[in-house]
C-alpha positions as CSV (number, residue, x, y, z in Angstrom):
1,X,184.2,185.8,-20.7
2,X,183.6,188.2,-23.4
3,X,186.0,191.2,-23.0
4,X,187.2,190.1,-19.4
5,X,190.3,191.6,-18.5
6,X,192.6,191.7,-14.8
7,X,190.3,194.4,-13.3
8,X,187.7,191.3,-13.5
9,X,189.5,188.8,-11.4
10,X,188.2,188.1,-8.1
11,X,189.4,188.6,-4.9
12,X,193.2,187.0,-4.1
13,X,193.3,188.2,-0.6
14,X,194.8,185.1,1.7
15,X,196.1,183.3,-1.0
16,X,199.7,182.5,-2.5
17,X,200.7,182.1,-6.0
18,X,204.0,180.9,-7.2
19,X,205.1,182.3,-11.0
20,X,207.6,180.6,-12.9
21,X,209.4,183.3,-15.1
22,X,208.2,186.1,-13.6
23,X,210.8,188.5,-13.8
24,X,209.9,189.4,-17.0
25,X,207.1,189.9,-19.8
26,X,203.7,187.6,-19.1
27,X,205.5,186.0,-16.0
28,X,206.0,189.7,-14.7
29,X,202.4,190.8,-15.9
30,X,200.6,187.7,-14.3
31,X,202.6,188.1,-11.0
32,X,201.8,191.9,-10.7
33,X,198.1,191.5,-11.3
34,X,197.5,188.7,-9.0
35,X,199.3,191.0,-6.7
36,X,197.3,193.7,-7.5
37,X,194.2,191.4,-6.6
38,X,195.5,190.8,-2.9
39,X,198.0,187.5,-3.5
40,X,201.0,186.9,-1.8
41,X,203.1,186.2,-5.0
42,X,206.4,184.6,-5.3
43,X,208.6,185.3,-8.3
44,X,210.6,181.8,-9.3
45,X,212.9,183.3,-11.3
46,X,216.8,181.6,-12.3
47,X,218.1,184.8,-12.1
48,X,218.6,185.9,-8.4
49,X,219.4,189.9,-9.7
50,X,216.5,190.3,-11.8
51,X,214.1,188.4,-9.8
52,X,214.5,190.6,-7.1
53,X,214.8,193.9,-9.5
54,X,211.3,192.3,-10.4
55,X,209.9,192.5,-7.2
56,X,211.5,196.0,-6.2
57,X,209.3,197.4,-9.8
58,X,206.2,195.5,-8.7
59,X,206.4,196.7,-5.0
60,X,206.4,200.5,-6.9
61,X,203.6,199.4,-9.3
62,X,201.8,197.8,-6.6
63,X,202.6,199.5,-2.9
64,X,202.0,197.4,0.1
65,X,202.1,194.3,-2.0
66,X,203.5,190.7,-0.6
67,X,206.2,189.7,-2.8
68,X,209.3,187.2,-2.4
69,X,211.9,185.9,-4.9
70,X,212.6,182.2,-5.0
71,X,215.5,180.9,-7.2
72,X,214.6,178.3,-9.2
73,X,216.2,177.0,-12.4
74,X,214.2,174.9,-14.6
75,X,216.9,173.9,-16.1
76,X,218.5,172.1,-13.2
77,X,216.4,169.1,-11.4
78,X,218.7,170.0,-8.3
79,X,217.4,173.8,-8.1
80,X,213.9,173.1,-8.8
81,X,214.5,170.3,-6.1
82,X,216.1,173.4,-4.0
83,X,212.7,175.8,-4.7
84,X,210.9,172.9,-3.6
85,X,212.4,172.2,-0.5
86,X,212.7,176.3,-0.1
87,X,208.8,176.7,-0.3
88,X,208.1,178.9,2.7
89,X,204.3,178.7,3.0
90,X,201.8,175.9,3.7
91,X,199.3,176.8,1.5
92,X,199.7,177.2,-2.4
93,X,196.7,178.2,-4.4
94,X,197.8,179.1,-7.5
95,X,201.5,177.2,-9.0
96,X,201.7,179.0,-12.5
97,X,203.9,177.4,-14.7
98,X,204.9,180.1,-17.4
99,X,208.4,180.5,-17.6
100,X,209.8,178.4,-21.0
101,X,212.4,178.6,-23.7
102,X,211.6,178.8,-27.6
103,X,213.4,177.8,-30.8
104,X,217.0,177.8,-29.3
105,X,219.7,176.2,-30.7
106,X,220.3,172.2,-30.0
107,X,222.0,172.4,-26.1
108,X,220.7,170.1,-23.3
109,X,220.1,171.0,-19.4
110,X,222.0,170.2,-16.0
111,X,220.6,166.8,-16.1
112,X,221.0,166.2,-20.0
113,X,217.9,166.7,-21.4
114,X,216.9,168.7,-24.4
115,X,217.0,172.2,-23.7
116,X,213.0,172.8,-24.2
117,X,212.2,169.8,-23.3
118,X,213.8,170.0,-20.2
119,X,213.4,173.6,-19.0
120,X,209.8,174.0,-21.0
121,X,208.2,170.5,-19.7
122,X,210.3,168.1,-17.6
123,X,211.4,171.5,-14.9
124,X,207.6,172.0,-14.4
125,X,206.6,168.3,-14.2
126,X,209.3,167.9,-11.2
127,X,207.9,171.2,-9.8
128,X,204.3,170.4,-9.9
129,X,205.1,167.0,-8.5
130,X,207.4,168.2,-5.5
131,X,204.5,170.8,-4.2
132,X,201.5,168.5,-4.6
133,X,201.5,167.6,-1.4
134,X,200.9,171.5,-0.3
135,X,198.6,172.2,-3.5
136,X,196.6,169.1,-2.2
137,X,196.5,170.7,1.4
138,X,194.9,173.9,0.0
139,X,191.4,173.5,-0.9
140,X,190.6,174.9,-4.6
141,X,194.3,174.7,-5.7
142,X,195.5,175.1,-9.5
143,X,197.8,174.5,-11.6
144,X,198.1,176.3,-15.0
145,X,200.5,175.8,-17.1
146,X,201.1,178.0,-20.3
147,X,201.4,176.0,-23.2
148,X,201.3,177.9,-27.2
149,X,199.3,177.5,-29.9
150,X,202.6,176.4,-31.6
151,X,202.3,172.8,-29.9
152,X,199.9,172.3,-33.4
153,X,202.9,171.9,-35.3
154,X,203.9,168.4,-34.0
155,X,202.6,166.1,-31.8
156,X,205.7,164.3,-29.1
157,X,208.0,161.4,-29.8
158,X,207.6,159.3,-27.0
159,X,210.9,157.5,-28.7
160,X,212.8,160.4,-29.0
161,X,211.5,163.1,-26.5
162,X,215.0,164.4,-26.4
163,X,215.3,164.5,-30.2
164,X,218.7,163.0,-30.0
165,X,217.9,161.3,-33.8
166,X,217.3,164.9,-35.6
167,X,217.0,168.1,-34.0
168,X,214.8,171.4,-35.2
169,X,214.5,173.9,-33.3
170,X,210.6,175.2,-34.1
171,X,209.8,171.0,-33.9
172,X,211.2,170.3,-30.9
173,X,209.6,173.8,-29.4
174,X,206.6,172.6,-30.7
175,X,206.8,169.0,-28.8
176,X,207.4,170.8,-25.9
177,X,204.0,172.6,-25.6
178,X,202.3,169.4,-26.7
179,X,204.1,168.2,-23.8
180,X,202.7,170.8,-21.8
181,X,198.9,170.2,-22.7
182,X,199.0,166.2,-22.1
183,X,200.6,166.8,-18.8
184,X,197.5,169.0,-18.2
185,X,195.4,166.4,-19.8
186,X,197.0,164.0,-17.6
187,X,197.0,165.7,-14.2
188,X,193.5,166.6,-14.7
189,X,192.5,162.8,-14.9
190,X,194.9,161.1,-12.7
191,X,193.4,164.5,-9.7
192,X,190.2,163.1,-10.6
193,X,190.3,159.3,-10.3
194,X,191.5,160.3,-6.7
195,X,188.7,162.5,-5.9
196,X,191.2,165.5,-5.1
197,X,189.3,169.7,-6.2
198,X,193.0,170.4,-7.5
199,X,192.1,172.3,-10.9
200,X,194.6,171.7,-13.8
201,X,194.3,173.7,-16.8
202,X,196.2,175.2,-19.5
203,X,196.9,178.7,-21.1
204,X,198.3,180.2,-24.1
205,X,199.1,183.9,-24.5
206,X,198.9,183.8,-28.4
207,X,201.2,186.4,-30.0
208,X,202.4,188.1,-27.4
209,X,205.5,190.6,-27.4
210,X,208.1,189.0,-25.1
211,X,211.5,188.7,-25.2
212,X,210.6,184.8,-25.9
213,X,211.1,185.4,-29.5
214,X,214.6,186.9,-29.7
215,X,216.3,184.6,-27.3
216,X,217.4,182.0,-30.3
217,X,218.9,184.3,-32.6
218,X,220.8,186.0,-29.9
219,X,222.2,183.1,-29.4
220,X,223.2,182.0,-32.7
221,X,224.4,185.7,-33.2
222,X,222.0,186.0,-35.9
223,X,221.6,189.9,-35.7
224,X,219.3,190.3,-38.8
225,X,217.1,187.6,-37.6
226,X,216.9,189.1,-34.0
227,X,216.1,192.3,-35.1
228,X,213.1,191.4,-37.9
229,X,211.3,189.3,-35.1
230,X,211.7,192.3,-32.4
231,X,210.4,194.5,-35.4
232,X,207.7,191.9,-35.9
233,X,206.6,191.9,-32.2
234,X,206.3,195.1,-32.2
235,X,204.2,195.5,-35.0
236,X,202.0,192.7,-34.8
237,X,202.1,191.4,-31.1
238,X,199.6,192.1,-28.2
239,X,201.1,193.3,-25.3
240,X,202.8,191.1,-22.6
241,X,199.8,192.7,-20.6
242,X,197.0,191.5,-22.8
243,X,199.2,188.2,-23.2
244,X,199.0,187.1,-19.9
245,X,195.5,187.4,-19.3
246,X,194.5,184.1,-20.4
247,X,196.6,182.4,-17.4
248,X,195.4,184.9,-15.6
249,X,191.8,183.9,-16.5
250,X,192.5,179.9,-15.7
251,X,194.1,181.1,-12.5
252,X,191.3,182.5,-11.2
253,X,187.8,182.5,-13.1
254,X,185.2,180.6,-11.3
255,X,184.0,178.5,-14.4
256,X,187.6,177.2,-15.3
257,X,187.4,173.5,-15.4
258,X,189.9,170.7,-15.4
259,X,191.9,169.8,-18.2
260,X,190.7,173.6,-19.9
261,X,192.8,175.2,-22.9
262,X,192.7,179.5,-22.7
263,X,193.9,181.4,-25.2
264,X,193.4,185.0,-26.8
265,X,189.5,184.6,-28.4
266,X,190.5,186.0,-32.1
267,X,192.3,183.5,-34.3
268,X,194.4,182.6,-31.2
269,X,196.4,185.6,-31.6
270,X,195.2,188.4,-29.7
271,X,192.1,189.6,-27.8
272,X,190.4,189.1,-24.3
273,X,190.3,185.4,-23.2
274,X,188.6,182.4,-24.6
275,X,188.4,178.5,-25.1
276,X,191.5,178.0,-27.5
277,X,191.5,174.8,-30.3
278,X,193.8,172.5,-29.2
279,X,195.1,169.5,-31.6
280,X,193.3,166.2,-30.6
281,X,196.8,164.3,-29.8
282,X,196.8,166.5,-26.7
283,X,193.7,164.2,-25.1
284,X,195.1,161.5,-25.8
285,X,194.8,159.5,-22.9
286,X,197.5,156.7,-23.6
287,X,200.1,159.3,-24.7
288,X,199.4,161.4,-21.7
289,X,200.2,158.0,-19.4
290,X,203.3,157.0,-21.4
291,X,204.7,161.0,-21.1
292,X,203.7,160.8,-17.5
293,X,205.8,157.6,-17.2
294,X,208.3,158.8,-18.8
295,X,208.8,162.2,-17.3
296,X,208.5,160.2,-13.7
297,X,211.8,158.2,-14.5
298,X,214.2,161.1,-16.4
299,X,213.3,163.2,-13.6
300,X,213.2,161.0,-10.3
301,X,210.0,162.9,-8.8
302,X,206.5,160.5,-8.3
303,X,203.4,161.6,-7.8
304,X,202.5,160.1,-4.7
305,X,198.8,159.3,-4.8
306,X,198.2,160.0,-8.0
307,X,198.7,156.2,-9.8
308,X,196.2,155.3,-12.1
């Protein structure tokens, strides 16, 4: 994969993708290129105004393309239960799972969970698990869900996954990607023990310039703090282009296997895609079961033929 980029992606003619996040930054970037490749793509976005703005730029950037908006609030178990039911198509090839929340300040979802936890890996888990049954009707399905190298910073509390006892922002952001790699770890080996070709692998886009990093002090009203990361993106980020090229990669490169990690190939920063280090908590195979338990009770949504 040395020096791949989205002009070496196969053909996507015939096939649908669904992008979480993808009015905006990588979500926008890996939505327009798999368009570019042929895809029907649909943009889940919780915004209904920019998702469609979205889709009116990437039908200019990409003429003739097949785009549709979906609402879908990760946020809320009762709009990702809505996008679900909503799904138009009966094939799905590609569910990307990009769209995510970093570093805000303590707050909780519709259904009362963490903030990051909730949107970044409880939303996606109830996604994943209310399309199976289409992404296991399409032969060569994946799943790829964009994790960050930041999940090194803490491994999960399966005691305390909504970090009601203390709260940090950058530890509970950090749980949430960990989150994010053993549900990969897990889907990969529960598809497996029942024989299914569903692919699940993971991506990270490294440092990428996104407005990702700016949401928290926004919200705090932290002006100073907002305006030294934007200067730091822009400095020292890739582009939301070259960031989204390693879900890109696990989305579509013939050699991606199950249960992969992507990432940028120098330092984990920036650069054309690569196998990415991931900490060894994230193969853990009894953590992955109890977070798979776990996320199957706070969020109501089994995995029907999937028990191990």
């Amino acid at each position: 994969m040395p020096g791949w980029n989205a002009s070496d992606m196969p053909d996507q003619t015939g096939r649908v993708a669904v992008v979480t996040g993808a009015n905006s930054g990588i979500g926008y970037a890996t939505a327009r290129e798999l368009a570019r490749k042929g895809a029907r793509v649909v943009l889940a976005c919780r915004s209904e105004a920019r998702g469609h703005e979205a889709g009116d730029r990437l039908v200019t950037e990409v003429p003739d393309t097949d785009v549709e908006f979906g609402r879908l609030d990760l946020a809320d178990l009762g709009s990702v239960r809505g996008f679900a039911a909503w799904y138009p198509y009966e094939r799905l090839d590609l569910l990307v799972n990009n769209a995510g929340v970093m570093a805000l300040p303590y707050g909780t979802t519709a259904d009362g969970f963490e903030t990051q936890f909730g949107v970044n890996h409880l939303g996606h888990f109830a996604l994943t698990g209310l399309l199976l049954p289409v992404l296991n009707a399409t032969n060569g399905a994946r799943v790829v869900t964009v994790s960050s190298f930041m999940h090194a910073l803490s491994n999960i509390d399966i005691d305390d996954l909504n970090s009601e006892r203390r709260y940090s922002r950058w530890t509970a952001y950090a749980r949430s990607k960990t989150a994010n790699l053993l549900f990969t770890h897990e889907l990969a080996r529960r598809t497996a023990a029942a024989g299914s070709d569903l692919v699940a692998a993971a991506a990270h886009p490294g440092y990428a310039d996104t407005d990702l990093h700016t949401a928290g002090p926004r919200m705090t009203g932290n002006k100073l703090t907002e305006r030294m990361r934007h200067l730091g993106s822009r400095i020292i980020a890739q582009p939301a282009e070259s960031g989204a090229l390693p879900a890109l990669y696990a989305a579509t490169a013939p050699d991606v296997r199950p249960d992969s990690f992507t990432g940028p190939s120098f330092v984990g920063w920036r650069g054309s895609p690569g196998p990415s280090r991931r900490a060894s908590w994230t193969l853990n195979d009894r953590a992955g079961e109890r977070l798979w338990e776990a996320s199957e009770r706070l969020t109501g949504v089994a995995y029907e033929g999937l028990k191990v």
